[in-house]
N, C-alpha and C positions, 0 to 999 in steps of 0.2 A: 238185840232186836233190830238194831239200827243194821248190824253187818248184814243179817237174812232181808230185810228190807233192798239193801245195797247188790246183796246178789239176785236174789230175784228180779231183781230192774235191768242187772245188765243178762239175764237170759234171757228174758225179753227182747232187750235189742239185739242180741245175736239171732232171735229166731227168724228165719226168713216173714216176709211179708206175704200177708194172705191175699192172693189172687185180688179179691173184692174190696179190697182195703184202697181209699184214694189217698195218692200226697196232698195234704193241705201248704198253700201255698203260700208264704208269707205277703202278709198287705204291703198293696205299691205303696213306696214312697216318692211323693213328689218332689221333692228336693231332699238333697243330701247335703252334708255339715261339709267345712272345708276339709277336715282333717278325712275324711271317709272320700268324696273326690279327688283327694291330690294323689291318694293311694288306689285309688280305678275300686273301689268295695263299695259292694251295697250297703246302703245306709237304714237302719232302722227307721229315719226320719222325725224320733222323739226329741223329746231337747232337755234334756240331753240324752244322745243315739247310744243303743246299747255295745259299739265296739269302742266307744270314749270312755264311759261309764268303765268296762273290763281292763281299759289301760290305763285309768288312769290321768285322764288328758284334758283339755278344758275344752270347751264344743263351741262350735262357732257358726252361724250361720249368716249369709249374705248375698246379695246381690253382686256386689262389686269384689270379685273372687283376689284381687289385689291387693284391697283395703283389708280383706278379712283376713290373706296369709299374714299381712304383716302386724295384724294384733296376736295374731295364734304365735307367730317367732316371740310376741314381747310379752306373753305369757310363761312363758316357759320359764321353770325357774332358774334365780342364779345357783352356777353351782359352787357349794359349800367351800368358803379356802381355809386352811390351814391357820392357826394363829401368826402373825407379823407383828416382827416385833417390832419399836418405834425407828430403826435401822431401815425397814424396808419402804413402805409408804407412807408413814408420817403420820398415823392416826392411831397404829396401834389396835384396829379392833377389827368383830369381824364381821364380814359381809351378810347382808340383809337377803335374805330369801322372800319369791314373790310369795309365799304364803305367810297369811296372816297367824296367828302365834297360836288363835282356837285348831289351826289346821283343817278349817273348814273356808267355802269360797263360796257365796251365794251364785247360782245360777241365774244369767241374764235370759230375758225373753227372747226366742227366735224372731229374724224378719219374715221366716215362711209361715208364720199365724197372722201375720200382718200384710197379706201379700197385697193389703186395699192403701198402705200409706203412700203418700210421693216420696218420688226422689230424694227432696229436700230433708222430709223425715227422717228417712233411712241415715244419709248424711250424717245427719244431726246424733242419730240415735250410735253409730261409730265414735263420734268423738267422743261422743259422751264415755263409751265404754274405754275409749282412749284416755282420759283423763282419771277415771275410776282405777285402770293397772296403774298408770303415773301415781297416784296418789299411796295406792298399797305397795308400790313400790320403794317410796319417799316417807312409809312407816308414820305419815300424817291424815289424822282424821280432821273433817270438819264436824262442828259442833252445830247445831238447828239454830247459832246466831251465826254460821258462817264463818267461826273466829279457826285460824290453823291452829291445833294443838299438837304440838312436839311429843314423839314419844321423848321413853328415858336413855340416850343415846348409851349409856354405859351399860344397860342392860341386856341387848343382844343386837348391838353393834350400829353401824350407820352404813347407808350405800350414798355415796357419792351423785350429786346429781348430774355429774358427765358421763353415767352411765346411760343414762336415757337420750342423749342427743343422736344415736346413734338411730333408732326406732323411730324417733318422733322427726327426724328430719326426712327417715323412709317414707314414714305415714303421709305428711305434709307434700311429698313429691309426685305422694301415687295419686293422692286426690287434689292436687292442682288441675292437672287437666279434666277434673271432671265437673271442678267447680269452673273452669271456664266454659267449660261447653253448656253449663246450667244456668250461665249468668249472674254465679252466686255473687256476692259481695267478697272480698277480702278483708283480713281479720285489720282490725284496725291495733296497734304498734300498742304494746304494753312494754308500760313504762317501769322495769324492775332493775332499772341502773341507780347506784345510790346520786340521790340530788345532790349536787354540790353549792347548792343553797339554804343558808339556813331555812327553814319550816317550822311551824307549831310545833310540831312532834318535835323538831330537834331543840327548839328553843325552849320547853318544855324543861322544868328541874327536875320533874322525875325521871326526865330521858328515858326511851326506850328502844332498844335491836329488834324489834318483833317486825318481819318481811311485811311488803305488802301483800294484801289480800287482793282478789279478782271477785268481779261479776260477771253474768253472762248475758251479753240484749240480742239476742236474735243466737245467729251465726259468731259473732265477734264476744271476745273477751278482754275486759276492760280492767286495768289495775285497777285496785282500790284499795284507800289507805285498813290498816290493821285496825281489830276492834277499838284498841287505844289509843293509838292515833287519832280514829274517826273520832272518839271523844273529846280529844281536846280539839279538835278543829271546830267541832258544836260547841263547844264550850266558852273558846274565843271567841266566834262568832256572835252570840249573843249577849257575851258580854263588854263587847266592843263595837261590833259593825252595825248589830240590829239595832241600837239602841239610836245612833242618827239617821236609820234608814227603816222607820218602824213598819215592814210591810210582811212580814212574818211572824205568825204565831208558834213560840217554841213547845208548848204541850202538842198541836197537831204534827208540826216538823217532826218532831223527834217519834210520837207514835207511826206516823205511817214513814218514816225513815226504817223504823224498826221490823214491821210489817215489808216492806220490800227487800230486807236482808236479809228476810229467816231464810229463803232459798238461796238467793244471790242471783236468781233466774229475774229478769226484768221483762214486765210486762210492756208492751207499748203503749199501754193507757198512763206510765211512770215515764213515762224517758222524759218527759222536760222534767219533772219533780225530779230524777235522779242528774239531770244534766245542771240544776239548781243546787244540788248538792256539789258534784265538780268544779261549778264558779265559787264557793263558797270557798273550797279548797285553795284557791287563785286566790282569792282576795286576802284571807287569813294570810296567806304565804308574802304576796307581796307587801304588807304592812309590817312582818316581823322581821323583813328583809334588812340584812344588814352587811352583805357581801359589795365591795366596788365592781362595777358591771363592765366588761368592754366595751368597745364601743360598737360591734356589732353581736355583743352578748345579749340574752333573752332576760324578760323581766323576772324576778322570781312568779313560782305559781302559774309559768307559762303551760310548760304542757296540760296540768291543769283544764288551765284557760282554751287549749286546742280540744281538749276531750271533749268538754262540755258542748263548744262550740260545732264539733263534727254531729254529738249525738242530737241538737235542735237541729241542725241541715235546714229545711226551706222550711222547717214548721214556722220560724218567726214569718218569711216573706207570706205565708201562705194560709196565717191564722190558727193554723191546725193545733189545739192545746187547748189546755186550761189553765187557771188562773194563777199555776208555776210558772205559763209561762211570762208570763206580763213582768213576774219577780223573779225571773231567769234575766231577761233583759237588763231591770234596776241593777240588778249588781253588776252582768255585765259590763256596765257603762261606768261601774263604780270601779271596777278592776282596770279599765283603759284609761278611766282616769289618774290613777294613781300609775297605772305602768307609761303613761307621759304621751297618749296615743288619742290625740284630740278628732279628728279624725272621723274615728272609728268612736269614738264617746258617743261624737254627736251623731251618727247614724244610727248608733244602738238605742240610744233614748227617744231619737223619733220614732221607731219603730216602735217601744214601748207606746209613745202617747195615740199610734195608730191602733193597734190593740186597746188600747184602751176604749174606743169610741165601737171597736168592731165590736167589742164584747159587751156595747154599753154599761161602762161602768163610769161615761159622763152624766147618767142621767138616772138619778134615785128610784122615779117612780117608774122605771120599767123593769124595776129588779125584782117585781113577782112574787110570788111565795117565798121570798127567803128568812132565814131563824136570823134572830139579833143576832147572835156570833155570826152568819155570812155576813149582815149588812155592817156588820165594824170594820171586819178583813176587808173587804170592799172598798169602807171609806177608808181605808190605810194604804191600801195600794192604790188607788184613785190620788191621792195626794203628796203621795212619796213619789211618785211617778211624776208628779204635777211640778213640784218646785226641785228635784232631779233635772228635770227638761230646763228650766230656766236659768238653774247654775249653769248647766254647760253650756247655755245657747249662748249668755251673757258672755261669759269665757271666752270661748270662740269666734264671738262678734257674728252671731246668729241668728236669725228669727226661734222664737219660740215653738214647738208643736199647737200649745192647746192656749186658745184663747179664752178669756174669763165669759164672753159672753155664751161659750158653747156649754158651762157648765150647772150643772143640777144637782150638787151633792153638799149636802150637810157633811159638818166636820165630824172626827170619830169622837166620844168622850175622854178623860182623861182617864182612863182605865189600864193598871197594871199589869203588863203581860203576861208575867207569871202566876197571875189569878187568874188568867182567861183560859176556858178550856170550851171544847167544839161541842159535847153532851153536857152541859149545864149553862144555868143563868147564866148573865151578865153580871159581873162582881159588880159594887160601889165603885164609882171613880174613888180616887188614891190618889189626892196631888201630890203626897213627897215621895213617889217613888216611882207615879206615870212618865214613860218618855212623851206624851203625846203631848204635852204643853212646849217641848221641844220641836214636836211637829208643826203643833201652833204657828208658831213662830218665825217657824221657816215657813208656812202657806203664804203668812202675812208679808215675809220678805219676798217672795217672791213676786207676790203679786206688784209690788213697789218697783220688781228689777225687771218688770214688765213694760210696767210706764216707763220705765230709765229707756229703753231699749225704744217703745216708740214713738217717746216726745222726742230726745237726744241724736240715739244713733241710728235711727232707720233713714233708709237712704232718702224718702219722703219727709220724715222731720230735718236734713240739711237742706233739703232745698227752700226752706218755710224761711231759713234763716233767721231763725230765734231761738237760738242755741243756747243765750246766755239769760236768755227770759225764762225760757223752758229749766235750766237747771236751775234756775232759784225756789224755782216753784217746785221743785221737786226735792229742795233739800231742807225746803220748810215743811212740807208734810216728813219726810222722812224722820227731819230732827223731831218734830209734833210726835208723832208713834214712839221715838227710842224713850222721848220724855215723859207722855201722856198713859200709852197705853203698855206699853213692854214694863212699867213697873206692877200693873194689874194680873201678871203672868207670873204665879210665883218659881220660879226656876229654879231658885233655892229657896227649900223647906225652913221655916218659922219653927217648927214642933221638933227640931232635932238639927244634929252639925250634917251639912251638906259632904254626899259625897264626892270623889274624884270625877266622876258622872256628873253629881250637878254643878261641879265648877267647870269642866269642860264645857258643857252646854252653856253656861250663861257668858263664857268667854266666846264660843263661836256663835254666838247670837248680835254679841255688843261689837266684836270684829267685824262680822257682813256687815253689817248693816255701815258704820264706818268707811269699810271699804266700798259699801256702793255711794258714799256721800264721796268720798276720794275721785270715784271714776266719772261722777260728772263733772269735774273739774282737771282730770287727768291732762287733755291736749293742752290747757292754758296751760299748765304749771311745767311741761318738760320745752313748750316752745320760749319760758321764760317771759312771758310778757304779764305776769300778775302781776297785781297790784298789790297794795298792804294789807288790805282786812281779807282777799283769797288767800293772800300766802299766808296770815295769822290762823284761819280757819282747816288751811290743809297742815299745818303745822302742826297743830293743836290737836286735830286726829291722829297721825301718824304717831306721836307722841304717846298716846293713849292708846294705840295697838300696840307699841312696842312695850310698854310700863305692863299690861293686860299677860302679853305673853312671857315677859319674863318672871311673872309669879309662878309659871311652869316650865322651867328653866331648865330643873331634873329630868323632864319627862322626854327630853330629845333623848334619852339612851332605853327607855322604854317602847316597847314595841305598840303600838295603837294606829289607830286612823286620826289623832289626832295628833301628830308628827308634820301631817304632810298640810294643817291646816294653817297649823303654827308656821311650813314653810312659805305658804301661799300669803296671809297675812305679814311677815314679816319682807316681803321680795314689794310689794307695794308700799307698806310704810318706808320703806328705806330707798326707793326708788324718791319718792315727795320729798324726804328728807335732803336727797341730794340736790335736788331744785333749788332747795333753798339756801345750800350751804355752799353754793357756786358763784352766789352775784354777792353784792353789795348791801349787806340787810338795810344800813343806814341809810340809804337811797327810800327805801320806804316806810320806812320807823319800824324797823321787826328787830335792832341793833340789840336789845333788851332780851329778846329770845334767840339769838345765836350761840350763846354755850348750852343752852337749856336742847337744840336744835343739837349740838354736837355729840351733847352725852348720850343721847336716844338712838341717834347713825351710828357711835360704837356699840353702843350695846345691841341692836339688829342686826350689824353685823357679825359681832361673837356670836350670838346663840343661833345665828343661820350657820355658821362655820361648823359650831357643834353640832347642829342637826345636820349636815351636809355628812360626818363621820359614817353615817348608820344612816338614812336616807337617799338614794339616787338622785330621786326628785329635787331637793335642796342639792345637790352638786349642780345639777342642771340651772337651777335658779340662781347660783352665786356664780356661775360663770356666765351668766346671764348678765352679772351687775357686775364683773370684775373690773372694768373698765371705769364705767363711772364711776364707782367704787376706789381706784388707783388715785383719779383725779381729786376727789374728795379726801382722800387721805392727805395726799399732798398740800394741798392747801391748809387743811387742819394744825399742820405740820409746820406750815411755815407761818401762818398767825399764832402759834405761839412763841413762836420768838421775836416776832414784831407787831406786838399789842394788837391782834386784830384786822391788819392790814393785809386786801388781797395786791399782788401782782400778777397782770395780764399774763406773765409768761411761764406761770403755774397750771393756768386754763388754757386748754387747747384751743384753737380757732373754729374746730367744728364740733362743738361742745354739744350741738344739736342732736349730732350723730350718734353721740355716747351714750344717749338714754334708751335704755329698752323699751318694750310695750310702747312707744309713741302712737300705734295705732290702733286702735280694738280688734281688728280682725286680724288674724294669727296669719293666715292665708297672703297678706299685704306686705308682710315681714320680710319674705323672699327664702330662700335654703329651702322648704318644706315640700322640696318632691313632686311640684305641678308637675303635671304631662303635657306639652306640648305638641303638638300635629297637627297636620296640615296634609292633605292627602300622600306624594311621597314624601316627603320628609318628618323627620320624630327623634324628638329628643326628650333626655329628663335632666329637670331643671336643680340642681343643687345633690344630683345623683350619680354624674359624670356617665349619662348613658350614651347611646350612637344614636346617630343621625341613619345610617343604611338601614335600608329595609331588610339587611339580611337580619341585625339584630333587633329588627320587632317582634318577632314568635319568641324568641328569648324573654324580653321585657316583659310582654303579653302573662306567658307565664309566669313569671314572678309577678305578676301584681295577682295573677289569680288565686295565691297564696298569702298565708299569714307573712311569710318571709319576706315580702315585699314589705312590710310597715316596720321590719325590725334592723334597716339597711341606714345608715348613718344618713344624716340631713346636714350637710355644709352651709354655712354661714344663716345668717339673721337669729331670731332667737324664739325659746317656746312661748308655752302661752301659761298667762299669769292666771292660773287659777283660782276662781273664787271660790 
């Protein structure tokens, strides 16, 4: 039936056409597919057109008749090679065809149904289809977390990923000049070179080879660590960084972490929460750091550090964010501080305490309708921010951001993180397992390293000249609080054995505070003119930090942020220590405390040595103290074999000079890179730069870069972190 069907149809068409009979005309098509234009044929104009469809061929439709040949060339399949055996190219298997294994290929949307998008769309909607063949090419699927899942390479073979450079460098050349002529942004540098610095991920015992993954914010694609990877850097993080810097909640972190990677597509309502993410990466990376740095090597977790910081751009100058960004900054400032970039600390934490006042979160009762979990998060970063700013301003020999009398916020409870979640109650406070009693404590210190700062060293309290009135009074309240109130704080839990947690904390509570009794007294005791009961009193601390730190003695080979605390405290114990181990104790009865005085200066300086192994920061600080440190040995050295007796010609004549830190402001020290100028002429001071003005656009640029802060500093010395 089918053959009489068959020939009666073609006598039909043999029969001439009936006078009256019209050609129907086939419907215009407005545009035609690349493959139907390169060949001069009309185009059905369906998507996909019926001469693509009969051959076979993948259909392409476009504007940009360039872009579109060179997806249709990287369509096409590879063709099939012969088995090789391990003789020929080294793998043994066999080449990957662009089709997928169903031997089916979803059809993509035409731009001619879209003829209302912009430019930029269009763009956008190219790549995309350009990464889509990449990806079916490279026989990896992504999964709805984003995670690359490996086909089974033994199963029907692997294609080399040097086969795509060939395409993607065509593609990338065609649409250069169109993104220039659009104004587009350029892609910002994805970082898929292996780090030659330890990281979480590597320092990790379950180690893992899984590549990095990417995201997408706009136009640009950004590395991003692999699903596992990204876990252990949350993981770290919270169980190491947040804990001294409580201004993140790890139930909301991790859900709306997770909610912005089920695409990898970043919204700009996330970019500081996902630029909050990248510093976290920085900060993890450089505390697990244990590689020796060049001297004009980058810190670990740099690039990191550069991501996050391109992805805020002028959001911080210009307020634009939300409340990531206030805790984009905290850390910031907490990555520059450990990467030794004082600098740059202190500009990123003002700029937190200025946000702070923009966003009003100096002042409780204008925060509105907000549920108890905002108003806790609120007093958390209100407060981390708060004594943040006054460590480093202290450090730096700076005024503070935020004064006490501008503020209006109640403290947050002591409430356990990992009970706190954004849809339910507020849990019971938890005191053996709250960090916020840790917060406590830092508020209270800080506020004490407020006063230090403007009875002591503001340039108004020297001019009052009662310098030495001023620190008594403030080393009696300080001692009053360590005695009175800091026992009222239980830091360590009564109801069970303290962890590693709460002896860290109750060590960097009983240190600060020591070390700011230390630093009222710091210029008496390195210009040598103390008396008995200051040099008993600085002795006696100095002692007590060093005895404190070496119950964690182990912990310099362990990765933590409490490494670089133990290095900051032991570089000031051991500086007081040499004060006194330089003169004459018997000249003011401390004769009694001079071995007691010796054995504390050896032992500060072993475990600065060992922390110095696996730490930069401590390398920095022990050749800081190398010198005095030389002196002090020597003398050690030679009172023991003549019962305690100095000779003059062990101590150097400018014995003045040999002590670091002499001045609180780091800036005073000298080597640190001023700029000086003067309309023609410009130089840099401890940077070996010119004086001509042909080399100032040179200069100019480097400063307008991160590269400019990572360029060596000749002579003086860093700053003693508290």
């Amino acid at each position: 039936m089918n053959d009489q069907t068959s020939s009666t149809a073609r006598i039909e068409d043999d029969t001439p056409p009936s006078p009256k009979r019209k050609k129907v005309r086939a419907k215009y098509a407005p545009k035609a597919c690349v493959s139907c234009r390169r060949s001069k044929l009309k185009c059905s104009g369906e998507n996909p057109c019926s001469r693509c469809v009969d051959g076979n061929r993948r259909c392409f439709y476009s504007e940009d008749q360039t872009a579109a040949e060179a997806l249709q060339n990287l369509s096409r399949p590879t063709p099939v090679q012969p088995p090789i055996n391990l003789n020929g190219n080294g793998n043994g298997v066999q080449r990957r065809s662009i089709l997928p294994r169903n031997e089916s290929m979803e059809r993509r949307a035409s731009d001619a149904s879209l003829g209302g998008i912009s430019m930029e769309a269009r763009m956008a909607r190219i790549e995309g289809m350009m990464e889509a063949l990449i990806q079916e090419r490279g026989g990896s699927g992504v999964s709805t977390r984003g995670s690359m899942e490996r086909e089974d390479m033994a199963g029907d073979g692997f294609q080399s990923d040097a086969a795509f450079h060939a395409p993607m460098e065509t593609f990338s050349a065609n649409l250069a000049s169109v993104r220039q002529q659009l104004g587009f942004m350029q892609e910002m540098p994805t970082y898929t070179e292996t780090r030659s610095r330890p990281s979480v991920s590597a320092a990790s015992p379950s180690g893992n080879t899984e590549s990095l993954s990417s995201v997408r914010v706009g136009l640009r694609c950004l590395a991003f660590p692999s699903p596992a990877d990204f876990q252990k850097y949350i993981d770290f993080f919270f169980a190491d960084i947040n804990l001294c810097l409580p201004c993140v909640n790890e139930a909301e972190f991790r859900a709306r972490s997770e909610k912005m990677l089920i695409s990898r597509i970043i919204h700009n309502s996330d970019i500081s929460f996902l630029a909050l993410n990248y510093i976290i990466f920085a900060c993890s990376d450089v505390l697990v750091d244990t590689a020796p740095s060049s001297v004009n090597g980058k810190p670990a977790g740099w690039k990191w550090f550069q991501t996050a910081d391109e992805l805020v751009g002028k959001r911080k100058f210009c307020g634009r964010g939300d409340l990531s960004l206030i805790q984009f900054l905290v850390y910031e400032a907490f990555y520059l501080i450990h990467a030794d970039k004082p600098n740059a600390a202190y500009n990123v934490i003002g700029l937190a305490c200025r946000l702070c006042f923009q966003f009003g979160l100096h002042q409780q009762s204008c925060w509105g309708n907000c549920s108890p979990y905002a108003v806790h998060v609120r007093q958390l970063i209100f407060w981390t921010v708060y004594f943040t700013d006054r460590r480093i301003a202290l450090s730096c020999g700076r005024p503070y951001g935020i004064r006490d009398l501008d503020i209006d916020v109640e403290q947050p409870s002591w409430i356990y993180d990992k009970e706190l979640y954004p849809d339910q109650p507020l849990p019971e406070p938890n005191v053996s397992r709250s960090s916020n009693m840790y917060l406590t404590c830092m508020v209270s210190w800080a506020k004490l390293a407020g006063d230090v700062w403007d009875q002591v060293f503001a340039p108004g309290a020297a001019r009052r000249g009662v310098d030495g009135e001023n620190a008594a009074v403030l080393d009696a309240r300080i001692k009053h609080w360590t005695e009175a109130v800091l026992p009222t704080i239980p830091l360590l839990p009564t109801d069970q054995p303290p962890e590693v947690r709460h002896l860290r904390q109750h060590v960097l509570v009983h240190t600060r505070l020591n070390h700011l009794r230390l630093l009222l007294r710091r210029r008496t005791m390195v210009r040598l003119k103390y008396d008995g009961s200051t040099g008993r009193l600085c002795g006696d601390l100095a002692i007590d930090i060093v005895q404190r730190i070496k119950a964690h003695t182990p912990e310099a080979k362990a990765p933590s942020s409490f490494r670089f605390h133990m290095t900051a405290s032991l570089g000031s114990a051991i500086l007081i220590l040499a004060t006194l181990l330089v003169r004459d104790l018997a000249s003011i009865g401390l004769q009694d405390k001079q071995s007691a005085y010796a054995d504390s200066f050896r032992d500060g300086v072993s475990i600065l040595h060992d922390i110095a192994i696996y730490l930069q920061a401590a390398r920095r600080v022990a050749d800081d103290l190398k010198d005095i440190v030389h002196v002090v040995t020597a003398v050690l050295s030679q009172q023991q074999g003549q019962d305690g007796v100095i000779t003059q010609n062990v101590i150097p004549l400018n014995i003045d000079d040999l002590f670091p830190y002499s001045t609180l402001d780091f800036a005073q020290q000298g080597g640190w890179g001023e700029y000086h100028g003067s309309l023609g002429m410009a130089g840099w001071n401890g940077t070996g730069g010119t004086g001509a003005a042909g080399g100032m656009d040179n200069q100019m640029t480097n400063l307008d870069s991160w590269d400019f802060e990572l360029q060596p500093h000749s002579g003086g010395h860093g700053v003693p972190w508290i």
